[in-house]
Each structure stands twice: as C-alpha cells, then as structure tokens.
FIDO-974962 format. One line per field, with one value per atom (N, C-alpha, C): residue number from 0; chain; atom name; x, y negated, z negated. Coordinates in Angstrom, 3 decimals. Atoms other than C-alpha are relative to their C-alpha. Example, Ala and Ser with C-alpha at 12.3 -4.5 7.8 and 13.67 -1.06 7.14 Angstrom:
2
nr: c(0	0	0	1	1	1)
kette: c(A	A	A	A	A	A)
atom: c(N	CA	C	N	CA	C)
x: c(0.890	12.300	0.900	-0.820	13.670	-0.770)
y: c(1.190	4.500	-1.200	1.190	1.060	-1.090)
z: c(0.000	-7.800	0.000	0.060	-7.140	-0.730)
***
This chain:
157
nr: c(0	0	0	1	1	1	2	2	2	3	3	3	4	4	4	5	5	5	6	6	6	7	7	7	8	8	8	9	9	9	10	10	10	11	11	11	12	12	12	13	13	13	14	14	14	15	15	15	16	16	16	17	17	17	18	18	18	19	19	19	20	20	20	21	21	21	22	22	22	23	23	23	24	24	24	25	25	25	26	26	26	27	27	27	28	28	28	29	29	29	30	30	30	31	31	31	32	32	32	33	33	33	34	34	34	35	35	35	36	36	36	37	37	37	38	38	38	39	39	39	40	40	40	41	41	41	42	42	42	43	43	43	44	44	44	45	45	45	46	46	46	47	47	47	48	48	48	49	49	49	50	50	50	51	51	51	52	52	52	53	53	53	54	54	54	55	55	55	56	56	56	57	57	57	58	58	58	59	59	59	60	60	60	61	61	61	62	62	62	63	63	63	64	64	64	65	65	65	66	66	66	67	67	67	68	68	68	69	69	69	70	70	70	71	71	71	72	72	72	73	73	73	74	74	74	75	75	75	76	76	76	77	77	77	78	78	78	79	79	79	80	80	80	81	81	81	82	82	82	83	83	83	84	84	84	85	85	85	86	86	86	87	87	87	88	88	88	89	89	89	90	90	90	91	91	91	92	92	92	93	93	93	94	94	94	95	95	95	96	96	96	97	97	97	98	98	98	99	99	99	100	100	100	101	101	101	102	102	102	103	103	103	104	104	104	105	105	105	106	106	106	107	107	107	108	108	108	109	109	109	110	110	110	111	111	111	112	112	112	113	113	113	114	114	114	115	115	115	116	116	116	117	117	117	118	118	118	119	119	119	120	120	120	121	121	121	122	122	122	123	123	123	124	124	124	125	125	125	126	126	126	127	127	127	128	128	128	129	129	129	130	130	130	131	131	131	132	132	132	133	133	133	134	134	134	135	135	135	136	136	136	137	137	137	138	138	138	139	139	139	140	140	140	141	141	141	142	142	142	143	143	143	144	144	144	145	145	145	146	146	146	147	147	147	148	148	148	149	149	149	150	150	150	151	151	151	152	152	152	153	153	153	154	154	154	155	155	155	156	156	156)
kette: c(A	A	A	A	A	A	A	A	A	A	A	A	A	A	A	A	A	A	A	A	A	A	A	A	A	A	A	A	A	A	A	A	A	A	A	A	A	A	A	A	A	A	A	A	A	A	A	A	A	A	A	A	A	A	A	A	A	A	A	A	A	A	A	A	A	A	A	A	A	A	A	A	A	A	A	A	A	A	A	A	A	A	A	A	A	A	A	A	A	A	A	A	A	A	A	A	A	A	A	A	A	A	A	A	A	A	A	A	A	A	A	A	A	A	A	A	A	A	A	A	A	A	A	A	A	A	A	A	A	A	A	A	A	A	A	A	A	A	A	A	A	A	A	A	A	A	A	A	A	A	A	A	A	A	A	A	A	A	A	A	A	A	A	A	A	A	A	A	A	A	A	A	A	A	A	A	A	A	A	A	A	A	A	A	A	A	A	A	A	A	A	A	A	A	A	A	A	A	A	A	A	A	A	A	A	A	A	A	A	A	A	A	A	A	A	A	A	A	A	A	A	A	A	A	A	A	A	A	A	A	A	A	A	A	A	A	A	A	A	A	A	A	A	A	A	A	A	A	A	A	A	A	A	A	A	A	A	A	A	A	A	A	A	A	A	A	A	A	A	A	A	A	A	A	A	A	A	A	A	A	A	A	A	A	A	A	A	A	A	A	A	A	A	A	A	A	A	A	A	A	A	A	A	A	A	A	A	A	A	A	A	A	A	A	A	A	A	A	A	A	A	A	A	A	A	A	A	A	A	A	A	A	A	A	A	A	A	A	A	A	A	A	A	A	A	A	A	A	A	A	A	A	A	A	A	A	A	A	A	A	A	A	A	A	A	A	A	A	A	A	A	A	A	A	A	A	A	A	A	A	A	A	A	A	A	A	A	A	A	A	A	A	A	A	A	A	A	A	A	A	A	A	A	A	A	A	A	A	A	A	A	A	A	A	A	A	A	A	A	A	A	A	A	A	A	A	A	A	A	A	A	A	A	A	A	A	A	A	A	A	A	A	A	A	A	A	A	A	A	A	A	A	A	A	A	A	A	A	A	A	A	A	A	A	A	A	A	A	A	A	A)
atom: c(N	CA	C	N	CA	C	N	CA	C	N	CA	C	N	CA	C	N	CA	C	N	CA	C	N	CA	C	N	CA	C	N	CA	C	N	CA	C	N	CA	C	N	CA	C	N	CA	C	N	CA	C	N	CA	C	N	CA	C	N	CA	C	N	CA	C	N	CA	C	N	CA	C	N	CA	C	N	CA	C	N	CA	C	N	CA	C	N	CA	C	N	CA	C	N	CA	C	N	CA	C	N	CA	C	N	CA	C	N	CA	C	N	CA	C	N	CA	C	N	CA	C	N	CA	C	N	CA	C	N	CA	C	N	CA	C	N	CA	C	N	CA	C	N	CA	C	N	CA	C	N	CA	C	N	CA	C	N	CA	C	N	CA	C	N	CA	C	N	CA	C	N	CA	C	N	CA	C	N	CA	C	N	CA	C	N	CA	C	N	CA	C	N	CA	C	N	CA	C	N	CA	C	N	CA	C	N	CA	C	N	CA	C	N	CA	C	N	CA	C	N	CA	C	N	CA	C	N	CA	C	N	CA	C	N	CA	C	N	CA	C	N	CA	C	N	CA	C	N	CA	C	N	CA	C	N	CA	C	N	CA	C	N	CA	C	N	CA	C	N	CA	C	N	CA	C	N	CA	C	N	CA	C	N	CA	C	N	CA	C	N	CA	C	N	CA	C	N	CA	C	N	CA	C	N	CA	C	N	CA	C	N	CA	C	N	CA	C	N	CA	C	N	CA	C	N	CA	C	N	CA	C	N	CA	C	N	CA	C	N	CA	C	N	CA	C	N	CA	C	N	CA	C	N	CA	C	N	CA	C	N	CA	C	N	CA	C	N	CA	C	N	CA	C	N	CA	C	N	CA	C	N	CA	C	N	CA	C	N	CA	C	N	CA	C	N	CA	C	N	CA	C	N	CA	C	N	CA	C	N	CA	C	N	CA	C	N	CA	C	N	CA	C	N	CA	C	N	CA	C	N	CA	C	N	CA	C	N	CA	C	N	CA	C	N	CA	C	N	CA	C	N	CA	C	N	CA	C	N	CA	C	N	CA	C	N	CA	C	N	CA	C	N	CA	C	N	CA	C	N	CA	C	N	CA	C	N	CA	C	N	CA	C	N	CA	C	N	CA	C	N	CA	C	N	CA	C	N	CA	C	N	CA	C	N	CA	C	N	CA	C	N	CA	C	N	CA	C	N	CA	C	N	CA	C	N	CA	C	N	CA	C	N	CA	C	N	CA	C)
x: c(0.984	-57.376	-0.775	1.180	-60.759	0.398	0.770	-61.692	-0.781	0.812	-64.274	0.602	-1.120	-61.834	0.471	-1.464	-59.181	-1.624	0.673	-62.456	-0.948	1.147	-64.108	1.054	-0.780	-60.627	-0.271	-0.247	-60.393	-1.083	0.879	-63.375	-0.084	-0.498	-62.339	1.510	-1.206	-58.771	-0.121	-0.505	-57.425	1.397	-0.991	-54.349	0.578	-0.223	-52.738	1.614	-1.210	-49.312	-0.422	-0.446	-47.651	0.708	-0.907	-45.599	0.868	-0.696	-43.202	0.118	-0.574	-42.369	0.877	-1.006	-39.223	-0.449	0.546	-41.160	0.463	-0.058	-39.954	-1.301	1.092	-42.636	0.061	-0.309	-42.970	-0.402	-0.177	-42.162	-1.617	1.578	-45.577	-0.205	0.443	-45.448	0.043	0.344	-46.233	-1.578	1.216	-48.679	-0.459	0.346	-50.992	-0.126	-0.228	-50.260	-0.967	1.153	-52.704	-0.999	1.005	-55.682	-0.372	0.425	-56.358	-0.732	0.505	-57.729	0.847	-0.843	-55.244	-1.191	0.560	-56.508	0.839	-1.331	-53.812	-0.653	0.453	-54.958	0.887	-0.752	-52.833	0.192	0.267	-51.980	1.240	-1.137	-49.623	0.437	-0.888	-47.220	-0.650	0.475	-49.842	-1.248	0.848	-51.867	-1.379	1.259	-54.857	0.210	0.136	-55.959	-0.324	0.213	-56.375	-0.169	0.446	-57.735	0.299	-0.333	-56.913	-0.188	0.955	-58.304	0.799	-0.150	-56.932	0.150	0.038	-57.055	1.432	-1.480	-53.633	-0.009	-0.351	-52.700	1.740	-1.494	-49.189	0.255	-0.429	-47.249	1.098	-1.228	-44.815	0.653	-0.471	-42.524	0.500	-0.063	-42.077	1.102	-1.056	-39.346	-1.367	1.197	-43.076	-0.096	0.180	-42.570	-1.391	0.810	-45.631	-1.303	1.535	-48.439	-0.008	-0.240	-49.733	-1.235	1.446	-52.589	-0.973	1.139	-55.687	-0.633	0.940	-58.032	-0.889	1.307	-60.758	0.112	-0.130	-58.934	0.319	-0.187	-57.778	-1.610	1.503	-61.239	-0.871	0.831	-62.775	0.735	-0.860	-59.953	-0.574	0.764	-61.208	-1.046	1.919	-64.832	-0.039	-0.307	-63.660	0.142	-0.721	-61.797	-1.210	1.323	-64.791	-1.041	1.285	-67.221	0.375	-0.577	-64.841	0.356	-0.697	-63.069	-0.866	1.104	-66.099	0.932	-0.343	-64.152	-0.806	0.664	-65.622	0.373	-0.904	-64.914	1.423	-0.986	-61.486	1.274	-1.331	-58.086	0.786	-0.805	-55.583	1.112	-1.250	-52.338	0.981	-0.950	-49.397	1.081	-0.685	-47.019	0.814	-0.858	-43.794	1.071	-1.472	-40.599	0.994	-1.278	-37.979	1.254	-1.516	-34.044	-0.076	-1.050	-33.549	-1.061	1.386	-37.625	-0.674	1.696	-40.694	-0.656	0.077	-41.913	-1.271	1.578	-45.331	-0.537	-0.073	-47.169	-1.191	1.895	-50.468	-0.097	0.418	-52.227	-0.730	0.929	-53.336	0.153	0.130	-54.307	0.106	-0.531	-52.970	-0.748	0.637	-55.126	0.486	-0.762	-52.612	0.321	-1.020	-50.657	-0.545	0.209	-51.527	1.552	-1.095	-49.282	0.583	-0.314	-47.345	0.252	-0.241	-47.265	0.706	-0.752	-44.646	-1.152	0.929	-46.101	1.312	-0.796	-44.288	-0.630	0.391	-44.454	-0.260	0.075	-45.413	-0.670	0.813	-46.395	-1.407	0.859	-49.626	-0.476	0.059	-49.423	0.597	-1.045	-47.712	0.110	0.109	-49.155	0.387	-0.350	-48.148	1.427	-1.207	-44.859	1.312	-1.165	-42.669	0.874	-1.159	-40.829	-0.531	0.552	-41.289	0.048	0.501	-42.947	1.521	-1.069	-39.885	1.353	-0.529	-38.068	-0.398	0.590	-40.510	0.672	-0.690	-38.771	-1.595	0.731	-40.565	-0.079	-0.597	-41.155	0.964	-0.881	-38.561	1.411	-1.284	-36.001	1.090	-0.697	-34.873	1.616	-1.547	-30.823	0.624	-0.320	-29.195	0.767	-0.714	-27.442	1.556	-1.792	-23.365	0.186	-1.078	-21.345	0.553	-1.299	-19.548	1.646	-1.233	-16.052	0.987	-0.712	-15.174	0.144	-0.093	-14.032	0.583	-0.058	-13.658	1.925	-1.505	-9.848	0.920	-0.154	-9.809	1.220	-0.091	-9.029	-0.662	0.912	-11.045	-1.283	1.166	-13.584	0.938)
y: c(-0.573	95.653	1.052	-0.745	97.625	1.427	-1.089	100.761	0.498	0.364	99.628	-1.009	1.169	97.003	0.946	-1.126	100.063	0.930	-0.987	102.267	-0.720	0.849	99.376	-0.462	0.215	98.821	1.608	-1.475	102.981	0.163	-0.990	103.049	-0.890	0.813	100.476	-0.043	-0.689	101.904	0.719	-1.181	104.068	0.305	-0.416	104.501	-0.556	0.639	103.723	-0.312	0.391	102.048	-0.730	1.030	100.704	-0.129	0.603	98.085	-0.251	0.396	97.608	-1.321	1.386	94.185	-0.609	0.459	94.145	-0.480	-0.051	94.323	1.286	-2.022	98.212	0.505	-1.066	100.472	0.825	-1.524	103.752	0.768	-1.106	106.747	0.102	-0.786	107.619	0.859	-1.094	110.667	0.029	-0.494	110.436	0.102	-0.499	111.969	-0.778	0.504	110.640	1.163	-1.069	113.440	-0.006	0.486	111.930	-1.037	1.155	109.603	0.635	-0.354	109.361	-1.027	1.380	107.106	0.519	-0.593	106.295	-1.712	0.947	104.411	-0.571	0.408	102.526	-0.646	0.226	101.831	-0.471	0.503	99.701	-1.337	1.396	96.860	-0.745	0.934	93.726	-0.151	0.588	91.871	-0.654	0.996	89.572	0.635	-0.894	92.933	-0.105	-0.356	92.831	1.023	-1.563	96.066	-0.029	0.625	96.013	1.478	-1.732	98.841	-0.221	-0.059	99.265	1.025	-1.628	101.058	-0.123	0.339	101.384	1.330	-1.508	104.180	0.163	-0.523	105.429	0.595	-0.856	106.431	0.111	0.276	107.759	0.963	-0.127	108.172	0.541	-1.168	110.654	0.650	-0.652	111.591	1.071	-1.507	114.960	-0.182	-0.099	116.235	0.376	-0.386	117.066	-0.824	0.152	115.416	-0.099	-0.193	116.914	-0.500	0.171	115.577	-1.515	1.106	112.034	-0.122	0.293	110.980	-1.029	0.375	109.803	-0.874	0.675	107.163	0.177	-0.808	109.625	0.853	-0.620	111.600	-0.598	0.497	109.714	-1.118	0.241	108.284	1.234	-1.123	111.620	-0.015	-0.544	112.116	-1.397	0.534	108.922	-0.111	-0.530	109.853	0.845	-0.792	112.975	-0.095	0.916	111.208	-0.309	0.970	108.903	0.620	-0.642	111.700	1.206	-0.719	114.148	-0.166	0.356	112.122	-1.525	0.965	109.389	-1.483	1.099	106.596	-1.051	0.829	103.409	-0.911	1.066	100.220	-0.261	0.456	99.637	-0.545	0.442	97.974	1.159	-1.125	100.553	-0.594	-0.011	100.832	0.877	-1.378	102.812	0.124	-0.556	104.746	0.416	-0.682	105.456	0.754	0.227	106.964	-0.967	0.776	104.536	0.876	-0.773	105.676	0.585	-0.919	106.108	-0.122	0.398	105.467	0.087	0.208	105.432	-1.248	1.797	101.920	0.092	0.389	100.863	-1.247	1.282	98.364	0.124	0.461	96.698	0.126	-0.577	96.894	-0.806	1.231	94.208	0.658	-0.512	94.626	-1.330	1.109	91.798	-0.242	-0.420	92.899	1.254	-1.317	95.081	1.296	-0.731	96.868	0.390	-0.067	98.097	-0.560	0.862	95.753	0.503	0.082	96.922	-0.808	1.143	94.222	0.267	0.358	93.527	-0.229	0.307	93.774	-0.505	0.340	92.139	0.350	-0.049	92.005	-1.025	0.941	89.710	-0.152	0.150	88.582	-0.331	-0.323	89.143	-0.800	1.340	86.938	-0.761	0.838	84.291	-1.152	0.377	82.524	0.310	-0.684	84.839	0.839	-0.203	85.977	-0.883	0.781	83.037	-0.338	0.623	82.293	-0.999	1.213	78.859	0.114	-0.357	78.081	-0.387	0.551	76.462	1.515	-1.380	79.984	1.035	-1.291	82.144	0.105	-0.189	83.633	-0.685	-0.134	82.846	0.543	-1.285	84.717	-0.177	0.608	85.108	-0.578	0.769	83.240	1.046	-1.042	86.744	-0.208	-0.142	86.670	1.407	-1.071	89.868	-0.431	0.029	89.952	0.112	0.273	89.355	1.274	-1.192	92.404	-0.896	0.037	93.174	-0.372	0.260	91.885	1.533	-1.152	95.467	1.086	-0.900	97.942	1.483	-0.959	101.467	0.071	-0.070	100.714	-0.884	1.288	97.587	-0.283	-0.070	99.048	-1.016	0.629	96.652	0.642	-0.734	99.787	1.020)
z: c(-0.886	37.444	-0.787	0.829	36.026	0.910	-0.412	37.061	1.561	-0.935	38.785	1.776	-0.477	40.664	1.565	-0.783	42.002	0.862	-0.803	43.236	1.306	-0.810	45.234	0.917	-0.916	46.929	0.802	-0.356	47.421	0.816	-0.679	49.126	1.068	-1.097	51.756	0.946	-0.448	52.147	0.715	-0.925	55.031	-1.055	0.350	52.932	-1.108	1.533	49.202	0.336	0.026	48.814	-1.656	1.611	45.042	0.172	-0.035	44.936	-1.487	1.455	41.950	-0.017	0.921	40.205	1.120	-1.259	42.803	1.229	-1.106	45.532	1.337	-0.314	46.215	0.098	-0.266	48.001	-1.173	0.720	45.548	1.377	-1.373	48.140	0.477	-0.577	50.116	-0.195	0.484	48.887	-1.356	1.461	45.458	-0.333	0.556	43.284	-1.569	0.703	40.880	-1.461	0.541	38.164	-1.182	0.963	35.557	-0.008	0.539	34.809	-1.441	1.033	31.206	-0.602	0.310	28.647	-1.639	1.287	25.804	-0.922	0.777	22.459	-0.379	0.549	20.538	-1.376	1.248	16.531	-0.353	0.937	14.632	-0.984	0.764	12.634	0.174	-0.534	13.757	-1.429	1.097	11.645	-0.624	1.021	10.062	-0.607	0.232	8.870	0.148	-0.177	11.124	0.916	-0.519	12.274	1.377	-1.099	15.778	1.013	-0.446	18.412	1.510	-1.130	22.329	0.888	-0.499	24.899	1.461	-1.538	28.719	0.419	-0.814	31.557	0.188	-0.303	32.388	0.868	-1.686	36.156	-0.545	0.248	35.759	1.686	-0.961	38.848	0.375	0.236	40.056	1.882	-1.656	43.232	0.082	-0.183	44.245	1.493	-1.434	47.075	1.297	-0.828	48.813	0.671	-1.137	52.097	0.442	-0.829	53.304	-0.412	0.377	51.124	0.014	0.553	50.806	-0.281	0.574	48.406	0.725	-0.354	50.153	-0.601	0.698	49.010	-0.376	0.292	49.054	-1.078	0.694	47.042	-1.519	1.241	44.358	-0.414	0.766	43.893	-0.394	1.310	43.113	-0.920	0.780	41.206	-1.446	0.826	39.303	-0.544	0.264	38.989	-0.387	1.061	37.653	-1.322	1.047	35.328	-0.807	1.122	33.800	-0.141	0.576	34.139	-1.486	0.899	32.191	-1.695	1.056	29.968	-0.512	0.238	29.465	0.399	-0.012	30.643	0.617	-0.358	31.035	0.616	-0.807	33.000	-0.230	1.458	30.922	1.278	-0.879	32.704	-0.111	-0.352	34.053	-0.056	0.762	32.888	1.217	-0.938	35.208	-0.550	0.398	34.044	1.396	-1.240	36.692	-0.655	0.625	36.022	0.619	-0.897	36.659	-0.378	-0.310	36.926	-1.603	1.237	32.825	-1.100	0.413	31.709	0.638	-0.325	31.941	-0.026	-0.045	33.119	-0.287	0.036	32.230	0.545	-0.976	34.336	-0.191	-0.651	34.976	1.342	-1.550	38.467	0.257	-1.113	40.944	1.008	-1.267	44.166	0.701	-0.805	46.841	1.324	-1.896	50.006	0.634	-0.797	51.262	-1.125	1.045	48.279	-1.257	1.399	44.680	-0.410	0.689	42.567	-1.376	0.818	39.949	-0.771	0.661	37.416	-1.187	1.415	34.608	-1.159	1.237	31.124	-1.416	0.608	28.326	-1.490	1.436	24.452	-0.748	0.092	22.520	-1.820	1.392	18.618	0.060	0.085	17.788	-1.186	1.265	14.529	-0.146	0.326	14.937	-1.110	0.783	12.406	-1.534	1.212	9.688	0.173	0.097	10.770	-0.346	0.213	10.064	0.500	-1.059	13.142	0.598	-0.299	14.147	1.313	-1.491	17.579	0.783	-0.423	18.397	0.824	-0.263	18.126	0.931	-0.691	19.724	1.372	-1.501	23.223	1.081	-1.156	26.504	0.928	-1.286	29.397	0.736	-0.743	31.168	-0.403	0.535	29.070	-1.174	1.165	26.760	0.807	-0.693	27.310	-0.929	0.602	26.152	-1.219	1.360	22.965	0.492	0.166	22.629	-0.675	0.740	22.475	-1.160	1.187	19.436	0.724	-0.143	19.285	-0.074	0.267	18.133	1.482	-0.626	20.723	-0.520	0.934	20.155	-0.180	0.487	20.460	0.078	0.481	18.874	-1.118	1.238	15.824	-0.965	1.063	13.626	-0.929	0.825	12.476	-0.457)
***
C-alpha cells in the first residue's frame, strides 16, 4: 500500500483498525509513534548495488486506555510527514513490537481493516549465488533446523 493508497482510505474512515498476519486486532489504543522514510543502500550476493526507499509507520501500545488514533489524525500526521520529511508516493512498511521483536510488515487494506502483511526474504541473485533452483526454499516450506545431539549434560562437549 502507497501513501497515497492509506490517505484515500483515511479520508473515508470513521475509525482505523490493524490486523496482523494471524488475524489478531492490534489493541485500539495504539499509537502511531513514527512515520519516516528509511533508504536501504547495498549490494546483494551477486554484487549489484541496489537502493530502497519505503515510508515507515511504526506502531506501538501504550497502557493509555483513554486515547484512540483518529483517521483525521493520522492523516495530518501523514501530510506532515511528506511535507517535512519530503516523502513521496513510496510503499509503507510497519514496524510493531511483537512479544521478543520487532515485526516488520507490509500494509493492505481489505475494506474493513489495515492488513498487516508478512514480508519474507529472499535472494536477490540467484543467478550468481550458486544454489541450484532446485534448492532454493519456498514460501512457506522453511522447516527449522535439527537440534544438536549435544545437550548441556550430554557430556559430549
């Protein structure tokens, strides 16, 4: 979801709700504690240089009961944003805390809900890294790794 996207819902809203991945509300009382715009410069595994731009809403619950963010409000709060910090149309990014992290998510909107969306990782060269397509994971299909056989009172270390 743009920019442009999230402020053309906001200005048709009586009221904001985000949904996580699970399909968990986030509390009604949370606050939108930032809009930013991050860059990301770097270079993948098959050394092309590569640049990234997105807004960043990060999201935050407070024991504050008594407040709940507005649609009016968090659109100045975005027009602030892009007049302040020059942001331009760009896809928004969310930042939550979850229990033992900080989750990062994309953002759809469903009709009803802002959607937290799963974001994954993914090779960027696959042509020049050397893992055959055959190998590459798929979504969805990662399985955790096999404990060690060693325990700490195994004795075997």
């Amino acid at each position: 979801m743009t920019l442009s996207a999230i402020k053309s819902e906001l200005q048709k809203a009586t009221t904001i709700a985000f949904q996580l991945p699970n399909g968990e509300l986030i509390a009604p009382h949370f606050h939108v504690t930032e809009v930013g715009k991050i860059t990301k410069h770097f270079i993948d595994c098959g050394g092309t240089i590569r640049s990234e731009e997105v807004a960043n809403f990060q999201l935050w619950e407070a024991q504050d009961y008594d407040h709940r963010l507005h649609p009016e409000k968090l659109l100045n709060i975005i027009e602030l944003s892009e007049q302040k910090l020059g942001l331009t149309d760009l896809e928004i990014e969310v930042e939550y805390q979850m229990k033992d992290s900080i989750g990062k998510f994309g953002l759809e909107f469903d009709g009803t809900h802002f959607q937290l969306t799963s974001k994954i990782t993914n090779c960027l060269a696959p042509d020049h890294c050397g893992i055959p397509e055959s190998k590459m994971p798929k979504v969805g299909e990662w399985k955790a790794k096999a404990t060690s056989c060693c325990t700490p009172d195994s004795g075997c270390c």
